[in-house]
C-alpha positions in Angstrom: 18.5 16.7 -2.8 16.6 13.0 -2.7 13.6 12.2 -1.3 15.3 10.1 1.2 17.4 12.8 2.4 14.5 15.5 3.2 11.9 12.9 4.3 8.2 13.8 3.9 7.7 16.5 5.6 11.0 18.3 4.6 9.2 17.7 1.1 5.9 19.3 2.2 8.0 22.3 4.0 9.4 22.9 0.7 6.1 22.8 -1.6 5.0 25.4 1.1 8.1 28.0 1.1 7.7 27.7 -2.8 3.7 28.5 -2.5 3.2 25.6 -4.2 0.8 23.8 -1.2 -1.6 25.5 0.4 -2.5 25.1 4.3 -1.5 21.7 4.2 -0.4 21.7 8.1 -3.4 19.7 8.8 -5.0 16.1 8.8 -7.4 17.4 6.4 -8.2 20.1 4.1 -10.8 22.3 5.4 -13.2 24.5 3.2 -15.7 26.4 4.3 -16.9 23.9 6.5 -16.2 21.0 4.5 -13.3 18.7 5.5 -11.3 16.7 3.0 -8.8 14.4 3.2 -7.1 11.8 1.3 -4.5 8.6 1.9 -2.8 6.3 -0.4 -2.0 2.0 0.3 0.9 1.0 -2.0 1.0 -3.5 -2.0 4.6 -3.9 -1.0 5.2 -0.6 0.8 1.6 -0.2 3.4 1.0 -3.9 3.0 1.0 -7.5 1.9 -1.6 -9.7 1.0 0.4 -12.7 3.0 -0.5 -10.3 5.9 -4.1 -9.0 5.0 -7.1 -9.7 3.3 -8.7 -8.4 0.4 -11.8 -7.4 2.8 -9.2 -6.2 5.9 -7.3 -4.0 3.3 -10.9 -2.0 2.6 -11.3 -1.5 6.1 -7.8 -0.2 6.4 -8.0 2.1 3.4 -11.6 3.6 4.8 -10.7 3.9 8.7 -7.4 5.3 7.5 -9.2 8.6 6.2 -11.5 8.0 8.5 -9.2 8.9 11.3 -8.0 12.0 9.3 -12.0 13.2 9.9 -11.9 12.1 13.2 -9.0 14.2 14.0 -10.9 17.3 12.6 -14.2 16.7 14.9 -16.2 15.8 12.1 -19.2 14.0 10.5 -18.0 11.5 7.7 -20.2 12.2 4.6 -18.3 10.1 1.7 -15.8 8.2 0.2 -13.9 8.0 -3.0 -12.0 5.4 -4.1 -9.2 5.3 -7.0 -8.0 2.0 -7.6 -5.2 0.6 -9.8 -5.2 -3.2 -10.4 -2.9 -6.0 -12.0 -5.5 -7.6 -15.1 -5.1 -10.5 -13.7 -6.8 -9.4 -10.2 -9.9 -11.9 -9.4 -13.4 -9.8 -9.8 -14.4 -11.8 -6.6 -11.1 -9.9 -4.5 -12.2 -6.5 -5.3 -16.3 -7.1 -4.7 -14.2 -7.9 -0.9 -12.5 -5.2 -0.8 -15.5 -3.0 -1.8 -17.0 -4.8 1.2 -14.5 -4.1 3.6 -14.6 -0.1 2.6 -18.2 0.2 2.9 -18.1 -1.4 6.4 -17.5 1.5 8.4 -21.2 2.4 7.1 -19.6 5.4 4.9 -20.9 5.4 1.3 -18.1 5.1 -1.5 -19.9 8.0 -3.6 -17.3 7.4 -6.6 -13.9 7.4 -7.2 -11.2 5.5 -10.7 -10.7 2.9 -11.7 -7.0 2.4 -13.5 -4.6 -0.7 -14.7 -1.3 -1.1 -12.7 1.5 -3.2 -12.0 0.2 -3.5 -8.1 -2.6 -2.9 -6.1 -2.8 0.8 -5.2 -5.7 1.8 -2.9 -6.4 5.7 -2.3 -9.2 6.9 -0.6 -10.7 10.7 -0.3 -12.8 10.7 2.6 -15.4 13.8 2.9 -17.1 15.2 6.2 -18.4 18.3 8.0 -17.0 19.9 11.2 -18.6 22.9 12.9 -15.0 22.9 15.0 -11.5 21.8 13.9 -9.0 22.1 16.1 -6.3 21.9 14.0 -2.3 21.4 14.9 -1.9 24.8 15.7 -3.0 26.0 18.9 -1.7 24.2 21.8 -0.3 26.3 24.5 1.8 26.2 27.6 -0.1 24.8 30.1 -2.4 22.5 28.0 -2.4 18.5 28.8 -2.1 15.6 26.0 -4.4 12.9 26.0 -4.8 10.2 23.8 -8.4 8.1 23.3 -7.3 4.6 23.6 -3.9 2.5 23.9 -1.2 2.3 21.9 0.9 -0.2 20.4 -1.2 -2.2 19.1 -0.3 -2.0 15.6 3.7 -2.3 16.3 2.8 -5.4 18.8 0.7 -7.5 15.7 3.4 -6.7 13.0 6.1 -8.3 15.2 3.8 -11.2 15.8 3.4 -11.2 11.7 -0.2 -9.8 11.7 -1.9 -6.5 10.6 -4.6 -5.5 12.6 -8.0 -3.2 11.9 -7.2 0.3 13.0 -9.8 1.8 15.4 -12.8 4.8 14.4 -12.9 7.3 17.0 -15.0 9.7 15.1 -17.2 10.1 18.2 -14.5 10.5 20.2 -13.5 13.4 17.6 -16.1 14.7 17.8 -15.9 15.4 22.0 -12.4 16.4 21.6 -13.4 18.6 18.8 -15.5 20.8 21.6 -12.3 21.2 23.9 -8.7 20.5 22.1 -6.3 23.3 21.1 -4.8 21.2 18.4 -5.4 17.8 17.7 -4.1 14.8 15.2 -4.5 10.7 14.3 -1.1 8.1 15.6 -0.2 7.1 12.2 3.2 7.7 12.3 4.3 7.0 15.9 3.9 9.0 18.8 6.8 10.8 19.2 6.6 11.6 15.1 3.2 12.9 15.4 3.7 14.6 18.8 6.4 16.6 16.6 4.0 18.1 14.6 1.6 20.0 17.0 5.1 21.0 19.0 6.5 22.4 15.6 2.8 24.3 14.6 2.2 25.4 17.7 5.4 26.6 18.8 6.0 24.8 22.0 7.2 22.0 23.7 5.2 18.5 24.4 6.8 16.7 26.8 5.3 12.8 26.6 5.4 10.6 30.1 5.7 7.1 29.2 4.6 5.6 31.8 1.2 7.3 32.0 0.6 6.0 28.1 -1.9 3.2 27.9 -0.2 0.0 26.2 -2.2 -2.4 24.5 -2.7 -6.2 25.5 1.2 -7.8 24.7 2.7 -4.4 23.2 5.9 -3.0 24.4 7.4 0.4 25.2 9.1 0.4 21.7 6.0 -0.5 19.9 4.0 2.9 20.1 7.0 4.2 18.0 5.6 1.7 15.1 2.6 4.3 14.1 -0.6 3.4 13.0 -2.6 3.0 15.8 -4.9 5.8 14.4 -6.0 7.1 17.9 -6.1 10.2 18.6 -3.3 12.8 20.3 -4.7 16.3 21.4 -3.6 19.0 23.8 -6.5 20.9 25.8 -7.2 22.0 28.9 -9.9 19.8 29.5 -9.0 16.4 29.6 -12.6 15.2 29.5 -12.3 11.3 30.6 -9.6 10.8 28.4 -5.7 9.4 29.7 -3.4 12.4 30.3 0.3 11.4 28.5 1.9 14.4 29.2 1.8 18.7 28.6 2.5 21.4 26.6 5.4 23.6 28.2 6.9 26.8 26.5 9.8 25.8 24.4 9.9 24.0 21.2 10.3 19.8 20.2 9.6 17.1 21.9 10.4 15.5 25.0 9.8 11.8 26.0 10.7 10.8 29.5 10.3 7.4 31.2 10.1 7.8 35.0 12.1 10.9 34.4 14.9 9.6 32.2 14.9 11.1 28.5 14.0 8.3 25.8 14.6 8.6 22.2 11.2 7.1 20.0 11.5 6.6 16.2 9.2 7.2 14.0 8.0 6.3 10.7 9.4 8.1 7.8 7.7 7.7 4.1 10.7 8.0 2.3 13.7 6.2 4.6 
């Protein structure tokens, strides 16, 4: 069986039946109060430097894990960075990237340095959460909300741009108080939706028409992923847009004025 034909999570449902991964249903490990979590940037595959900066592609890599914290309700503490470089990389490119990851106002604490044929960027982002909701407890009955629009990300890479992904780590941190189960957009709406539904054991169903669009994006666009707001189900809205509710049953549904739609996703290994 390939890689291609599973898909990530089919991989990550198997590392789990063997025992071999451990409570990795989450955006981010969680240990006794500490929350942990970690994302990778491959040149070629996450992006392109005829599409990003040296400085935007810092940003990226920090508010990428970033999100991860923000989906867990907590308090970013540190970074670390592992980074493997071409020889030939300028010393003046990577002082900008450095700047770009420190600007979120996170301190890179430490990290590796390694040689490579491309740029890889991963970032371990570290934080504290009294709360996490986790992907596991939404329940029939509960509304989803999201905390800003969507399609932004899908909308600039048609136009041939990347853009900076949002922080929401304070609007996290509100959720955190009220959310049965909670996660980051980074792989498209529908995707991501699919992974409370499948934790929790029920049924999302997603209204499109109630989902915020950004400026210029289209329908199709919050299928693209990597908007990096945030998705939770809870009985209290708070003063965030309602999308949709959790029903008993199982999956996802996405309706458009009533009318089932079908959203892709983004798969890692397609």
């Amino acid at each position: 069986m390939k890689l291609e034909e599973v898909g990530e999570f089919g991989l990550l449902a198997e590392l789990e039946r063997r025992g071999l991964a451990h409570g990795i249903e989450h955006d981010a490990a969680q240990l006794d109060g500490l929350v942990v979590t970690q994302d990778a940037l491959v040149e070629g595959i996450h992006f392109r430097f005829d599409l990003i900066s040296w400085r935007d592609l810092g940003f990226r890599a920090a508010a990428a894990n970033l999100s991860d914290l923000a989906a867990c309700g907590a308090d970013p503490l540190a970074l670390l960075v592992t980074l493997g470089l071409p020889g030939e990389t300028q010393l003046a490119d990577v002082v900008e990237l450095y700047e770009g990851l420190n600007e979120p106002g996170v301190p890179v604490r430490g990290g590796d340095t390694t040689r490579a044929q491309s740029v890889l960027l991963s970032v371990t982002a570290l934080g504290r959460a009294e709360r996490v909701p986790g992907r596991a407890g939404a329940a029939p009955g509960d509304l989803l909300v999201v905390t800003g629009p969507l399609g932004t990300a899908g909308s600039a890479f048609r136009s041939g741009r990347l853009v900076r992904p949002p922080l929401r780590l304070d609007e996290g941190r509100r959720l955190a108080q009220v959310a049965t189960a909670m996660l980051d957009l980074s792989d498209g709406l529908a995707a991501d939706a699919a992974h409370i539904a499948a934790r929790s054991g029920c049924r999302l169903v997603v209204e499109l028409e109630r989902v915020p669009l950004a400026a210029g994006a289209l329908l199709e666009d919050v299928s693209f992923g990597e908007d990096y707001e945030l998705l939770a189900a809870t009985p209290d809205p708070l003063d965030f847009a309602v999308i949709g509710r959790c029903e008993s049953g199982s999956g996802v549904v996405v309706r458009l004025n009533g009318e089932p739609v079908e959203l892709a996703g983004w798969e890692h290994f397609g």
